[in-house]
C-alpha positions in Angstrom: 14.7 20.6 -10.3 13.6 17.6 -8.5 10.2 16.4 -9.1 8.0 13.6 -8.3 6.3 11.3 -10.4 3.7 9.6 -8.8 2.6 6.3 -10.6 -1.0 5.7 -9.7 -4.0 7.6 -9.1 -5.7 6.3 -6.4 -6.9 7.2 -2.9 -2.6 7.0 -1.8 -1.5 8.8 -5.5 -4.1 10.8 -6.2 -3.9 12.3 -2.6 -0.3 12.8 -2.5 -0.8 14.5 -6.0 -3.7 16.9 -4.5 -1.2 18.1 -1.4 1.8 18.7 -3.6 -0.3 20.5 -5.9 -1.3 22.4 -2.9 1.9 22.9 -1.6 4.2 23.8 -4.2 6.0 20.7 -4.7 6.8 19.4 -8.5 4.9 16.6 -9.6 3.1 14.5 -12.3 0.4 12.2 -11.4 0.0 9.1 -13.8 -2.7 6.8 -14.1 -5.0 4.7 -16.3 -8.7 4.1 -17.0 -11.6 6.5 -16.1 -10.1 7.6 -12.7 -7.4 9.7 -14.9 -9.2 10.5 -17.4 -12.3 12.5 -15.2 -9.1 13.9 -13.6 -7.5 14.9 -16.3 -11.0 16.2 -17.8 -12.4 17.5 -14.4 -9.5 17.8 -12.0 -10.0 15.9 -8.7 -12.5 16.0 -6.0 -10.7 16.2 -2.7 -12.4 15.6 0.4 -10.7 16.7 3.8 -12.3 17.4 7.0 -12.0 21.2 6.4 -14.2 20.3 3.2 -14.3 19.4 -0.5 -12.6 21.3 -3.1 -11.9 20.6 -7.0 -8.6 20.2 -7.8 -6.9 20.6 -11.4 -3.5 18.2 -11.1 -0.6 17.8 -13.8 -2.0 14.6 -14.5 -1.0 12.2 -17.3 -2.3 8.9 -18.9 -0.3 6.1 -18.8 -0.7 5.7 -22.7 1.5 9.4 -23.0 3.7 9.0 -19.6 5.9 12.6 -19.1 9.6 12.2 -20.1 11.4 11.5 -17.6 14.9 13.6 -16.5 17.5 12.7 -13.8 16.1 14.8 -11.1 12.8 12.9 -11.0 12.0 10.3 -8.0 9.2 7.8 -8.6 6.1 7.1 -6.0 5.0 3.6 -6.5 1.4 4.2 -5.0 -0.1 1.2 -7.4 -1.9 -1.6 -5.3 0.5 -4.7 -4.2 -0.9 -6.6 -6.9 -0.4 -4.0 -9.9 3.5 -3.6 -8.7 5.2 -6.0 -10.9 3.3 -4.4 -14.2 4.4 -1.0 -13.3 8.1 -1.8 -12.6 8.1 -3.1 -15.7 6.6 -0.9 -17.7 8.9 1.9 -16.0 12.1 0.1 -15.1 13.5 0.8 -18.9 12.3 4.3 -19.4 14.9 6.5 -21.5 15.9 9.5 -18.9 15.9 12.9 -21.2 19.2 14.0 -21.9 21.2 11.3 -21.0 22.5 8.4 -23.5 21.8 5.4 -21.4 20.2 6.7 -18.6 17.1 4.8 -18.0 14.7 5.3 -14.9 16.0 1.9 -13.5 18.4 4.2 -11.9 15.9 7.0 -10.3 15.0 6.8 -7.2 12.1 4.7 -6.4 9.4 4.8 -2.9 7.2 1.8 -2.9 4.1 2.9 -1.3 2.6 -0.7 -1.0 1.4 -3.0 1.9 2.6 -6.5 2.2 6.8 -7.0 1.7 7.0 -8.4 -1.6 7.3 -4.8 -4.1 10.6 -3.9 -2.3 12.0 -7.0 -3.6 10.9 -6.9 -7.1 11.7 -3.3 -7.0 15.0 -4.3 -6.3 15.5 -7.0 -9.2 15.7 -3.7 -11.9 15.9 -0.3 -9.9 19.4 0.3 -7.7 17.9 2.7 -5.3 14.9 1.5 -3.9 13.1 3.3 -0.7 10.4 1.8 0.8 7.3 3.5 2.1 4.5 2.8 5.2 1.9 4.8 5.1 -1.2 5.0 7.7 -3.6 7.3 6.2 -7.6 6.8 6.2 -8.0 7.6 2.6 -11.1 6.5 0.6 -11.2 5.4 -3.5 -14.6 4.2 -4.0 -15.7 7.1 -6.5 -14.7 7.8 -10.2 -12.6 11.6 -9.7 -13.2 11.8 -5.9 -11.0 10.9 -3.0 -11.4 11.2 1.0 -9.1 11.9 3.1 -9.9 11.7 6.9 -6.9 12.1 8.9 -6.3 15.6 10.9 -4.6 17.4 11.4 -2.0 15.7 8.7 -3.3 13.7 5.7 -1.5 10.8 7.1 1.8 9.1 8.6 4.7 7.7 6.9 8.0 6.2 7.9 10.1 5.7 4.7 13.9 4.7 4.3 16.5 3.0 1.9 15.8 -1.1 0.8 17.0 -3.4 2.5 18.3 -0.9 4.5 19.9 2.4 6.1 18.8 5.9 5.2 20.7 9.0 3.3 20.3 12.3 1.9 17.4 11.3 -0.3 15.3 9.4 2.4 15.6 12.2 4.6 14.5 14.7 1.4 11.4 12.3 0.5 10.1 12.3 4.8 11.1 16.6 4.8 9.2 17.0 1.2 6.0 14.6 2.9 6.3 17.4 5.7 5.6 20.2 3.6 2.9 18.7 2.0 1.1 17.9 4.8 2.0 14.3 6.0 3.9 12.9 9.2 6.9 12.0 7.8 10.1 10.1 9.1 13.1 8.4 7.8 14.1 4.9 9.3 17.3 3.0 8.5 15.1 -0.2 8.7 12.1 0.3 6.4 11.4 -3.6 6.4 10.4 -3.8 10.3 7.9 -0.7 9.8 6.5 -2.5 6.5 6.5 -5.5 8.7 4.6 -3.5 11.4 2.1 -2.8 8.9 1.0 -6.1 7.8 0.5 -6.9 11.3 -2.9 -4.8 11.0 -3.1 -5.2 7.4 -3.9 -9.2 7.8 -7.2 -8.3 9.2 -8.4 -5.8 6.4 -10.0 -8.6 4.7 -12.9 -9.1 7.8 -14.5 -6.1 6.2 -15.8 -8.3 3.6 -17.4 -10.7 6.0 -20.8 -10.5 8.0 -21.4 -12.0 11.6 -21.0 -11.7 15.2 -18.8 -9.4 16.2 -16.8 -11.3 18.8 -16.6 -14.2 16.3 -15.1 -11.7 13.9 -12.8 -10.2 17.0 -11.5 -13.7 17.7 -10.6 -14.4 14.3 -9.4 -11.0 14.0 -6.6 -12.0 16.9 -5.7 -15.3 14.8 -5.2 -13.8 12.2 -2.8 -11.1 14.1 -1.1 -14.4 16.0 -0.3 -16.6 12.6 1.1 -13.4 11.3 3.4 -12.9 14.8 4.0 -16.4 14.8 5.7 -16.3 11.2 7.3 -13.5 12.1 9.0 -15.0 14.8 9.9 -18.3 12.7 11.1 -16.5 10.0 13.7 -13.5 12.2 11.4 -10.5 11.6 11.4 -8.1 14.3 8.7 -5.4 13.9 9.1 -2.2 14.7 7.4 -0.8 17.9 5.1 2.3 17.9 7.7 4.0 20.9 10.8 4.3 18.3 8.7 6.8 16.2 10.8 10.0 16.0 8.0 11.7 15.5 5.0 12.2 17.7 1.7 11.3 16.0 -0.3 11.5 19.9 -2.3 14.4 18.4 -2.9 12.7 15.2 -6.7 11.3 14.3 -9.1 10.4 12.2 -11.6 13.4 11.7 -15.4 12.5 12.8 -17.6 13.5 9.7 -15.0 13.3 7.6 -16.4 10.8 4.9 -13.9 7.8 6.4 -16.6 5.2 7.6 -15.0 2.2 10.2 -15.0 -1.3 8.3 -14.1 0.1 4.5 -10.3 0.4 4.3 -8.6 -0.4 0.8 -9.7 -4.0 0.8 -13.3 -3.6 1.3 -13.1 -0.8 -1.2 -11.0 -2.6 -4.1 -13.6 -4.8 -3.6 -16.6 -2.7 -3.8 -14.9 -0.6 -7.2 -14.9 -4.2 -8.9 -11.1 -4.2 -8.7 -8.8 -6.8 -8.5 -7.8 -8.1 -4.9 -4.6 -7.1 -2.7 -5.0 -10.3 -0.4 -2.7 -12.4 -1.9 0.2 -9.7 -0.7 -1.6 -9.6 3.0 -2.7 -12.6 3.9 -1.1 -14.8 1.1 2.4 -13.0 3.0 1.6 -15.2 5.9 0.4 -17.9 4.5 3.8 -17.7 1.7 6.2 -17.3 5.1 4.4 -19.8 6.9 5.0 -22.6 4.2 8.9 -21.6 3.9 8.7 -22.2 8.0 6.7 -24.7 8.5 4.4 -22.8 10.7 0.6 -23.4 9.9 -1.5 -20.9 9.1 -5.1 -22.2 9.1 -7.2 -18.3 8.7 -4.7 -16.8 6.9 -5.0 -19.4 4.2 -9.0 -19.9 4.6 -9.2 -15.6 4.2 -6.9 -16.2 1.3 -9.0 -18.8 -0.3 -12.3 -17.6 0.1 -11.6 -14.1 -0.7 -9.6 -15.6 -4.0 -13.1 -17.3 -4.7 -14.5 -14.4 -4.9 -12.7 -12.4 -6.8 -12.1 -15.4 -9.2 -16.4 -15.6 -9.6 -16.6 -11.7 -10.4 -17.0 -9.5 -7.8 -18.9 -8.8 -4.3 -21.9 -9.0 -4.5 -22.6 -9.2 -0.4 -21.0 -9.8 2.5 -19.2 -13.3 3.0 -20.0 -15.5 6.3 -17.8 -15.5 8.7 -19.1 -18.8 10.3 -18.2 -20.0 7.2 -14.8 -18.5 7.0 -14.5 -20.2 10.8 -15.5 -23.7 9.7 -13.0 -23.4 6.9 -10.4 -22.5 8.6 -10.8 -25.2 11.2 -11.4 -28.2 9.1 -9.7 -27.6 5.8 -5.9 -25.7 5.9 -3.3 -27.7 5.4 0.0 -27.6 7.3 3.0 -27.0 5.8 6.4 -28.7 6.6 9.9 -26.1 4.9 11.0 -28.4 1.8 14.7 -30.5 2.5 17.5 -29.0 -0.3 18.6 -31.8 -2.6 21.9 -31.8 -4.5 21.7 -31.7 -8.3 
């Protein structure tokens, strides 16, 4: 019986957990800390714009992980940052039943913004699927998470690494269906991750106070370094027309507990946890220094958001003027290293 284990508890994971809970669908939900404890203890609060109901979900500490069999498939719903620890601690799992089946050869959907968990992903596990999800979900509460789109939770275009789609793509978007997502299957996953970090880049503004059209204008050079890298570096993003889906009707709810200017950097922030920019940003700035295409507010958002994280948390909002003055006086520009012989 195929069943999904869903590695991370958070506003994606925990979510996901709640509407296949809901809906039938076969699942355990792993996680670590207090959030999966309280769940565990408590069951989950689940906010939707039709209301707030508790939750009890077949959840599991990562100390005492489920055994896995070889009908499972694994949702990577960690934070970009987090990846590389989970793939590790999962890539060698013994698969019940099966002499030297390990879950290195499960399927594997990597929920996470940014391009590089595909990749690792790829170094251990042979069937890798890569997710984008837009969904305005909300994690800033021990045992409760918001949900605010409506009708569906949330869209997702998911399809086989580094490319094409088959039977089990087109199972994962039908099974996101049922549970209450907008779901597709794309045989080029890497444009629509691409897509993403095109508005991803400016998540980080959330944690920075000032005008508004100063914050606007950065917003856009932010959005043109990214498009510029792009471009250097042969990416071609996918466009909102080839959805074979239509989302027109889709929305985020009014009331609905989702507040503009708190999406999951703002709130990793505001939880104490550890930064995601060095997968958004730092993407640009990384692609930018392979091209030799400068990236002077990618890197300053990089830096000073590093800084804070680095001094121990947010404590207040950063200055943008600031941010502005760094990025004009102090980013270096980066010319594609010459191969040598050895």
């Amino acid at each position: 019986m195929r069943r999904y284990v869903i590695i991370g508890a958070g506003a994606v994971g925990a979510s996901l957990a709640a509407q296949f809970e809901l809906s039938g669908i076969s699942y355990a939900l792993v996680g670590r800390g207090s959030q999966i404890t309280h769940i565990r203890k408590e069951g989950l609060s689940f906010q939707r714009p039709s209301g707030t109901r508790q939750i009890s979900l077949n959840a599991f500490d990562l100390d005492n992980p489920p055994e896995l069999t070889a009908d499972d498939i694994l949702l990577l719903t960690v934070k970009s940052q987090d990846a590389a620890g989970a793939l590790s601690f999962w890539s060698w799992r013994a698969i019940d039943g099966e002499e030297n089946g390990v879950a290195a050869n499960l399927p594997i959907v990597t929920f996470q913004n940014g391009l590089a968990t595909e990749v690792a992903a790829l170094r251990t596990f042979a069937n890798v699927y890569g997710a984008s999800i837009l969904t305005p979900a909300r994690f800033t509460e021990i045992g409760k998470v918001t949900v605010g789109g409506d009708p569906q939770l949330g869209v997702v275009t998911v399809g086989r690494f580094p490319s094409g789609h088959d039977s089990t793509s087109e199972q994962i978007a039908a099974d996101l269906n049922r549970a209450g997502y907008l779901a597709e299957s794309s045989a080029d996953i890497r444009r629509w991750k691409s897509a993403k970090l095109l508005h991803n880049v400016k998540n980080a503004l959330e944690l920075f106070d000032g005008a508004a059209d100063l914050k606007a204008s950065i917003g856009e050079a932010l959005v043109a370094e990214a498009q510029n890298v792009f471009q250097a570096a042969g990416y071609r993003l996918a466009a909102p027309s080839e959805r074979t889906i239509d989302i027109s009707n889709w929305k985020i709810a009014p009331n609905s507990g989702i507040q503009p200017g708190q999406q999951s950097t703002w709130q990793s922030f505001t939880r104490g946890a550890s930064s995601e920019v060095d997968y958004l940003n730092g993407e640009i700035v990384l692609l930018g220094r392979l091209n030799g295409v400068p990236t002077p507010y990618n890197n300053a958002v990089q830096v000073l958001t590093g800084k804070l994280e680095h001094s121990g948390g947010f404590s207040g909002a950063l200055s943008i003027k600031a941010l502005q003055a760094f990025a004009e006086t102090s980013a270096p520009t980066y010319q594609p290293a010459r191969a040598t012989a050895v």
